[in-house]
C-alpha positions in Angstrom: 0.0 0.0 0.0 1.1 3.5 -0.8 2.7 5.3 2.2 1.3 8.5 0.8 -2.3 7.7 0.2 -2.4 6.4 3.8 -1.0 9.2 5.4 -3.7 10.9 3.3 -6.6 9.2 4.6 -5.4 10.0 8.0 -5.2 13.8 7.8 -8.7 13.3 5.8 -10.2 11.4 9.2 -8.2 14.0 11.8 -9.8 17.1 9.9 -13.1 15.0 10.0 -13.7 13.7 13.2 -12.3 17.7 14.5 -14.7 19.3 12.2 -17.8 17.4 13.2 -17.3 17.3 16.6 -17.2 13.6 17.1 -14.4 14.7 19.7 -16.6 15.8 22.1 -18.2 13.9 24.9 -21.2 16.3 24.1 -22.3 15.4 20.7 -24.0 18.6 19.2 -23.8 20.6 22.4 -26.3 17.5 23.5 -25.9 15.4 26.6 -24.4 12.3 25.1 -21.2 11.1 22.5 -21.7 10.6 19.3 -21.8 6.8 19.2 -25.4 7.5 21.1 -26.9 9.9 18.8 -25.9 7.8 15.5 -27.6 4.7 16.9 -30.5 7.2 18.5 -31.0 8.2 14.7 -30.5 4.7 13.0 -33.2 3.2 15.3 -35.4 5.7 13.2 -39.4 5.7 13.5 -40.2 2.2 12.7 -37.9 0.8 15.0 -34.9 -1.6 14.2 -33.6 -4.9 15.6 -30.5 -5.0 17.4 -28.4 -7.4 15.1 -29.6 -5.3 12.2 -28.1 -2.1 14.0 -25.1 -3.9 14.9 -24.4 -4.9 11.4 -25.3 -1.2 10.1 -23.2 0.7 12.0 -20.6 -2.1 12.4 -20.0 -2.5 16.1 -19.7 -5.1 18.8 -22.9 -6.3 20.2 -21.1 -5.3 23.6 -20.8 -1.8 23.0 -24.5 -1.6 21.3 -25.2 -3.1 24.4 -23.7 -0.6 26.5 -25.1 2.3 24.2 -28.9 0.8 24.5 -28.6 0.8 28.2 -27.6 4.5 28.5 -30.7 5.4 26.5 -32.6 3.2 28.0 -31.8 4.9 31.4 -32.3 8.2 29.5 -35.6 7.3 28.6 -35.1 7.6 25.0 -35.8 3.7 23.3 -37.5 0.7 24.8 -35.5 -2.5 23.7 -38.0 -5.9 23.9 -37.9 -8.8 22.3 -40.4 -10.5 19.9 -42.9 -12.3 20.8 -42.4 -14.8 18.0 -38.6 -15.0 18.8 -37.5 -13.7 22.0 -34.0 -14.2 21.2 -34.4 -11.4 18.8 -34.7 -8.0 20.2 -36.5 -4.6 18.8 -35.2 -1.4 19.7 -38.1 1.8 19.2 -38.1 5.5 20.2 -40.0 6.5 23.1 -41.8 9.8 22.5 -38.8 12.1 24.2 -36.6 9.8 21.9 -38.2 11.3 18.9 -38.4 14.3 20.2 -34.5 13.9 20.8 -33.3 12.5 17.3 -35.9 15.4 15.6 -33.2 18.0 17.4 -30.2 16.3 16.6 -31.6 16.3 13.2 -31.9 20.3 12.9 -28.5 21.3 15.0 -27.0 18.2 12.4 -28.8 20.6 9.3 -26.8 23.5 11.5 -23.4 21.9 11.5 -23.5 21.2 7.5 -24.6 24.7 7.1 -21.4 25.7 9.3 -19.5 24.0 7.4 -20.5 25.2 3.8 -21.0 29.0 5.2 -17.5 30.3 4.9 -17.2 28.8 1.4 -18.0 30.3 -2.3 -20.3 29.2 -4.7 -17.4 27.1 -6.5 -16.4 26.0 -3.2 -19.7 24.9 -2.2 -20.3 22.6 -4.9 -16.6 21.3 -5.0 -17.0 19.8 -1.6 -20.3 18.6 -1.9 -19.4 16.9 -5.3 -16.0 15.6 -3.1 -18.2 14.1 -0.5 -20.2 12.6 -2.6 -17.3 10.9 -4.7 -15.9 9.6 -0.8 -19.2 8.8 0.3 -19.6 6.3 -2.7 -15.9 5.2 -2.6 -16.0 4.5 1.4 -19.5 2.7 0.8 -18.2 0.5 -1.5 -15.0 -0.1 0.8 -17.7 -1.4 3.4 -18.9 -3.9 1.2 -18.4 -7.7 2.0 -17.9 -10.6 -0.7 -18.4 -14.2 1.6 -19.0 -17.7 0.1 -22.4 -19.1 1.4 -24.4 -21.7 0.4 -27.3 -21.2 -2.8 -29.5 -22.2 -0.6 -29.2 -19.5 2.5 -32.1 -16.8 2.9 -29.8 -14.1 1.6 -28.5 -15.5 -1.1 -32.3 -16.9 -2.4 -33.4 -13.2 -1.8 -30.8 -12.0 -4.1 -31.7 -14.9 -6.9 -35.2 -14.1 -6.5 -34.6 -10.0 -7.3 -33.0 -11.8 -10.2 -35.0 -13.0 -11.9 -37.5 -10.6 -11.2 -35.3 -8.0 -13.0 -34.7 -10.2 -15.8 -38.2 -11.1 -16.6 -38.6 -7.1 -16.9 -35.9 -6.4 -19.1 -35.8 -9.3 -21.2 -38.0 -9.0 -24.3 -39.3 -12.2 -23.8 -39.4 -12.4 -20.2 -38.1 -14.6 -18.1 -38.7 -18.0 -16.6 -36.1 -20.0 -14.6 -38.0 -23.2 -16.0 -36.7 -22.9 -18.8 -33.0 -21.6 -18.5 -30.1 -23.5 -17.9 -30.2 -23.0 -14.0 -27.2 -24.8 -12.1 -28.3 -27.4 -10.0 -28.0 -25.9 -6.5 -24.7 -28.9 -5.8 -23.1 -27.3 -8.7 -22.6 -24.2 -6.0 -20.9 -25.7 -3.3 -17.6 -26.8 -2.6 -16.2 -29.0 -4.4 -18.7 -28.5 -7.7 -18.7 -24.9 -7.0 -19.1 -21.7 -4.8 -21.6 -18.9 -4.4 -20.4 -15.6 -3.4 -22.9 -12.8 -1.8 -21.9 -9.2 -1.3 -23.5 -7.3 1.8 -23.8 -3.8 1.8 -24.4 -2.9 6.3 -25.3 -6.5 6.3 -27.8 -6.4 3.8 -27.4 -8.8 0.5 -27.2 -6.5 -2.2 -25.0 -8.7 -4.8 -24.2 -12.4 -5.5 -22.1 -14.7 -8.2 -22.1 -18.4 -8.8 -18.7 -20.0 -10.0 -19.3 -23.7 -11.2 -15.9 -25.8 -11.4 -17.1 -28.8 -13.7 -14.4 -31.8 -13.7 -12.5 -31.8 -16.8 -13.7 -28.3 -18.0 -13.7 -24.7 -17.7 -15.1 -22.7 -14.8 -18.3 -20.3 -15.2 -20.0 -17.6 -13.8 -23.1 -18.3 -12.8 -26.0 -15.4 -11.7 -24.2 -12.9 -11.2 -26.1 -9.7 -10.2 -26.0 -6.7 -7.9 -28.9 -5.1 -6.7 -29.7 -1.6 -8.6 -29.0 0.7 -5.5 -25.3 -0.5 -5.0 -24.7 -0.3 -8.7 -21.8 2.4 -9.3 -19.8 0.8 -6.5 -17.7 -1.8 -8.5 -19.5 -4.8 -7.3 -19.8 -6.4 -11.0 -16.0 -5.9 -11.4 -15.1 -6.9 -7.5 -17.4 -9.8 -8.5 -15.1 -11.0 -11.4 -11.7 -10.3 -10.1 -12.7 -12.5 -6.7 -14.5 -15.8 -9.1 -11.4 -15.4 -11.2 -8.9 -15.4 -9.0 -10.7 -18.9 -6.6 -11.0 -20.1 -10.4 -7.4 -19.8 -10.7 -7.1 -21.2 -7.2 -8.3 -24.8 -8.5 -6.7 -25.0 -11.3 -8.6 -23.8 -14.0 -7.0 -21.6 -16.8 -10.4 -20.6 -18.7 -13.3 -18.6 -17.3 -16.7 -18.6 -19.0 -19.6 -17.3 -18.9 -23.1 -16.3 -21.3 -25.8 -13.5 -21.3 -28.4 -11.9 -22.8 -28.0 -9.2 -25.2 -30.4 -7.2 -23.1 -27.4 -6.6 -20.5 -25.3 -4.4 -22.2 -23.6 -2.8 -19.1 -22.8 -6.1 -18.2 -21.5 -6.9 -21.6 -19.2 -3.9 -21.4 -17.6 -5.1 -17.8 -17.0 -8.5 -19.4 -14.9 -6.7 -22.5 -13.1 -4.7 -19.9 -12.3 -7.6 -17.8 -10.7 -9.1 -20.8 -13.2 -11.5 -21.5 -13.8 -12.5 -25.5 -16.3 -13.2 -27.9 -16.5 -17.0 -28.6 -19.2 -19.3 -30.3 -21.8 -20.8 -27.9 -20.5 -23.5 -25.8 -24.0 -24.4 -23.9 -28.0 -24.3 -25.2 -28.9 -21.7 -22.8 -31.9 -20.1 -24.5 -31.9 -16.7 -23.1 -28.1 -16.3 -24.3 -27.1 -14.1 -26.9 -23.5 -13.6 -26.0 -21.1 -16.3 -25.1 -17.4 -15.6 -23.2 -14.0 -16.9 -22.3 -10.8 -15.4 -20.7 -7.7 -17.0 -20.1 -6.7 -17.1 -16.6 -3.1 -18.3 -15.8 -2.4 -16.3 -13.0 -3.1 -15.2 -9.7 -5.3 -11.3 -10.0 -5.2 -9.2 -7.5 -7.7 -8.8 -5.2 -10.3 -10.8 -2.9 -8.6 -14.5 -3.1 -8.2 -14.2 0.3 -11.1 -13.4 1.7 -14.6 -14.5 1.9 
């Protein structure tokens, strides 16, 4: 890793955490840090459970723990469990809790307007187009590729958004009855793997990777759910199937699709994928790929 860029980032979090005041014991001039008032605000006005707010905000159940209790003592959120699953607790706003999170809310709306005040016009919009580009960058840095199996809620949820998807942007439709849908033991070690990205412990993305004996490897289902498209899932997606590809032996990587996905098309050409004649009956195919892959890539072989 580049010395600079890390010593980068770190000026870029000490001007941050200064600027916002997440140094202070009294977030927004309020009687509590700022790990309180960002879980006070993600329990929101439906409520939330606690392992979903755990894996939003990416903390320890201990110290959610700890920050529950101190608003529960404040009088801010009620935390109870369901009565369907008491293992499974529910965290809501109390009346002064909303009250609470609707002030943090404006003196928040304060703070950005503090910080954009001094600024000109040009300014203004350079930073705001900067924190965009680092808001998408660090979102996407947050994303998690693991190897689960077809059959696990998240990844049916994401196979089931699918073929939704594809049955409204392919001119015929779609039905999986008909396509050349791996068998679900075609996705698990040692046939296969199936990958699913989580965005804050949601699934927003998965990829199949079949390992036939005796032939090449291919991409199976890959797709990534419309609001974390623009973070590099598609390519993150490639670079990790090519490289566990790679990892048992395999030197080509295939893949087909419908001429109805051109984005995904393009990523395939940039990947170095090529053109070849149609190696399968798949009847939704238009477009039929192979890359040679003799070597390790960089990136996620490690992990997941």
């Amino acid at each position: 890793m580049d010395r600079a860029q890390i010593e980068q980032v770190r000026r870029f979090n000490r001007t941050v955490t200064e600027r916002v005041g997440a140094l202070q014991d009294r977030y927004l001039g309020r009687d509590r840090p700022i790990g309180e008032a960002r879980l006070l605000w993600e329990v929101g006005e439906q409520g939330r459970d606690v392992r979903r707010l755990r894996e939003r905000l990416g903390l320890d159940s201990g110290y959610v723990s700890r920050l529950l209790r101190s608003l529960e003592t404040a009088g801010l959120v009620t935390v109870e469990p369901q009565p369907e699953d008491r293992r499974v607790r529910t965290v809501r706003l109390t009346d002064a809790g909303r009250a609470e999170r609707a002030l943090l809310d404006r003196r928040s709306d304060e703070l950005a307007s503090s910080l954009l005040e001094p600024l000109n016009d040009a300014q203004r919009a350079g930073l705001v187009a900067a924190m965009a580009e680092v808001d998408r960058l660090l979102t996407a840095a947050t994303v998690t590729l693991d190897a689960i199996d077809p059959d696990h809620p998240d990844a049916q949820h994401c196979l089931r958004s699918y073929f939704t998807e594809l049955q409204e942007r392919f001119e015929t439709g779609f039905d999986p009855a008909r396509s050349l849908l791996p068998d679900v033991g075609e996705l698990r070690p040692p046939h296969g793997l199936f990958l699913i990205a989580r965005l804050r412990g949601e699934p927003v993305g998965c990829a199949g990777l079949k390992l036939p004996p005796g032939a090449p490897a291919e991409i199976k289902r890959m797709w990534v759910a419309p609001r974390a498209r623009g973070l590099g899932l598609g390519r993150r997606f490639l670079t990790e199937l090519e490289a566990r590809a790679v990892l048992h032996g395999r030197d080509v990587l295939r893949l087909d699709t419908n001429k109805a996905l051109t984005a995904a098309i393009n990523l395939y050409r940039s990947q170095g994928f090529q053109e070849v004649s149609a190696f399968n009956h798949e009847p939704y195919a238009h477009h039929w790929f192979e890359k040679r892959i003799t070597t390790t890539p960089r990136g996620e072989a490690s992990r997941g």
